[in-house]
Structures are given as C-alpha cells and as structure tokens.
N, C-alpha and C positions, 0 to 999 in steps of 0.2 A: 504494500500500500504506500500511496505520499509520504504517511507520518513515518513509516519504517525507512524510504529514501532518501529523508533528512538528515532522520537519524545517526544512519549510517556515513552520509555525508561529512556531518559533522565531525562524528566518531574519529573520520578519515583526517581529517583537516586538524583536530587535536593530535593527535598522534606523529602527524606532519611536524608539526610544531616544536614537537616535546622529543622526534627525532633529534629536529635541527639542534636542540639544546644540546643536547648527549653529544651529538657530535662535535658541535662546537666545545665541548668538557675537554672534547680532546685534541683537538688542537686541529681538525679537519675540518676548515671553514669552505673550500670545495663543494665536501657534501653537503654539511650546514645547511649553505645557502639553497643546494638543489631543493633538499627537505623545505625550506622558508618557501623556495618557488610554489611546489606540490602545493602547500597551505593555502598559500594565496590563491593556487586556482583553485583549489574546492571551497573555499569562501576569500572571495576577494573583498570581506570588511577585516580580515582577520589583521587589525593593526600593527601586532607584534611583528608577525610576519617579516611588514613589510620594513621597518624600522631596524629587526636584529639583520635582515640580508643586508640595508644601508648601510648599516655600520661595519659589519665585514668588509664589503666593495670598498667601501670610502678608501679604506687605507690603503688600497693596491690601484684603484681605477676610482680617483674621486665622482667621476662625472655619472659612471654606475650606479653609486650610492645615491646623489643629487636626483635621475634618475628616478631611482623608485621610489623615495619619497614624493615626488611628483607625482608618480602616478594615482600615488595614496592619495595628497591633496587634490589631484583630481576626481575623483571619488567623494571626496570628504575633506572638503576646504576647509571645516571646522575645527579642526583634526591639533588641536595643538599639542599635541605630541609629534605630531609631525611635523609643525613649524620649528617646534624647537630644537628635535633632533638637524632637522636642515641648518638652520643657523648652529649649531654645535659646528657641522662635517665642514662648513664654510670658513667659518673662523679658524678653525684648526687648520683650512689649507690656504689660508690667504686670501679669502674671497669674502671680505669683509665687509664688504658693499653688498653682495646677497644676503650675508648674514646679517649682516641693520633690516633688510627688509625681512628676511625672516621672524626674527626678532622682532618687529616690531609688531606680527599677530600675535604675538604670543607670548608678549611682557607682564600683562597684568594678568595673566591666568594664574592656578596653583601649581602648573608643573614648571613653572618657570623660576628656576630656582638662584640663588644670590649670586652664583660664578653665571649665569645667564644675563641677569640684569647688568651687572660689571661689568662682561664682556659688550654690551647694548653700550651702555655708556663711554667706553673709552673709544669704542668703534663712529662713534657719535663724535668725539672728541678730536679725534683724529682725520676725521671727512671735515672738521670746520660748523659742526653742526651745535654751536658751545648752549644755545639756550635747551635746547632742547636733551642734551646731555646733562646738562644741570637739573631739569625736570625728570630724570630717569633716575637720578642719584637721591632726588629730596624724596620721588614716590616710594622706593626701595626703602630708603628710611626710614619713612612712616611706615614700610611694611616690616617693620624691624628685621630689614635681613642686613644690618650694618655690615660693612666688612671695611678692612682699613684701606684697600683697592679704592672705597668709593672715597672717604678721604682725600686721596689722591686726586681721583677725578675731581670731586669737589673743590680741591684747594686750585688744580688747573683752571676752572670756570672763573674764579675769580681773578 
C-alpha cells in the first residue's frame, strides 16, 4: 500500500544517512558523500544530507560544496542552516563577499552562533561596510554572545 511505500522510503533515506555517518567515522568521505547522495534522493528535504556532503566537498572542490547547499536553498530558501553552513564554507575559502551575503539571512536566527556573527562583522568591516558592522557587533551584544573579536570590531568602528 502508499502508507507501507513511504514507509519504506523513509526507512531507506535514514539508513542512507546514518551510513554516511559511519563512514564518514572512518575516514571515507568518498562513500560518505555517495551514502549523503542516496539520502537526498529518497527524500530531497532530508537537510542533513545535504549540509554533511557540503562540508566534505568544501575542502577538496569548494565550488561542490557551495553547490549543494544551493541546491538545498533552492528547495528551501528558509533553510538557515543552510545559509549559514554557506557562509561558514565561504569565509573559510576567501569568498567573503558570499559569505556577508550568506550571513546576512541568517544572522538573527538561533543557529547562528557568536564565531558566525564575528565573522558577519569583520567581513562587514573589511568590505568598508563600518555602520552596518557596528550594528552586527551592538545586536550580538544585546544577544549576549560577547566575544573579545567583537571588541575589536567594535573599537575598529570607532
């Protein structure tokens, strides 16, 4: 029946998943990722997915990684796990200018965490963007995720 097609579906697409983990345990991000593929096509909401393949790619084929989080966000623009993993893989390779725009869906949300905002702001800081860097460092603050980074940015704005 449908409800048992699902079922099994699903079933498939966990399992996929929960491969790619294992293997990724061990040091085969090769398979990993194939396992992360499998997932994605038996449920292409399945977020995790698409985020642990990106972060594999990233490191060897940036643009791979970049890639599939897109694809995600094209799916699911709301997705701010997946804005902020993208700005993570950008900033890490010097695409700093993606990563402000990444970062910038994805600043006030809860997964966006105080080394995210930090890196928002000095990225802001360094494009010439100083008011709007200043406005990233006092929101963070009020969201008590102080760090002595903002400091810094902070005492630059002035």
């Amino acid at each position: 029946s449908g409800g048992d097609d699902y079922y099994n579906h699903y079933i498939y697409q966990a399992w996929q998943h929960y491969a790619g983990d294992l293997l990724l345990e061990k040091g085969n991000n090769g398979e990993a990722c194939n396992q992360y593929e499998q997932a994605i096509y038996f449920d292409p909401s399945c977020t995790e997915a698409y985020v642990k393949y990106a972060r594999i790619y990233a490191r060897s084929n940036v643009q791979s990684g970049i890639d599939m989080l897109r694809r995600l966000l094209d799916k699911r623009s709301d997705c701010m796990l997946a804005h902020r993993e993208l700005g993570e893989i950008c900033y890490e390779h010097s695409r700093y200018q993606e990563a402000a725009q990444a970062y910038e869906k994805c600043i006030s949300s809860v997964c966006c965490s105080t080394r995210e905002q930090t890196r928002y702001a000095t990225v802001l800081f360094y494009y010439g963007d100083y008011k709007h860097s200043l406005e990233v460092v006092r929101f963070s603050i009020k969201r008590k995720s102080f760090r002595s980074t903002f400091s810094s940015v902070r005492i630059l704005n002035c």
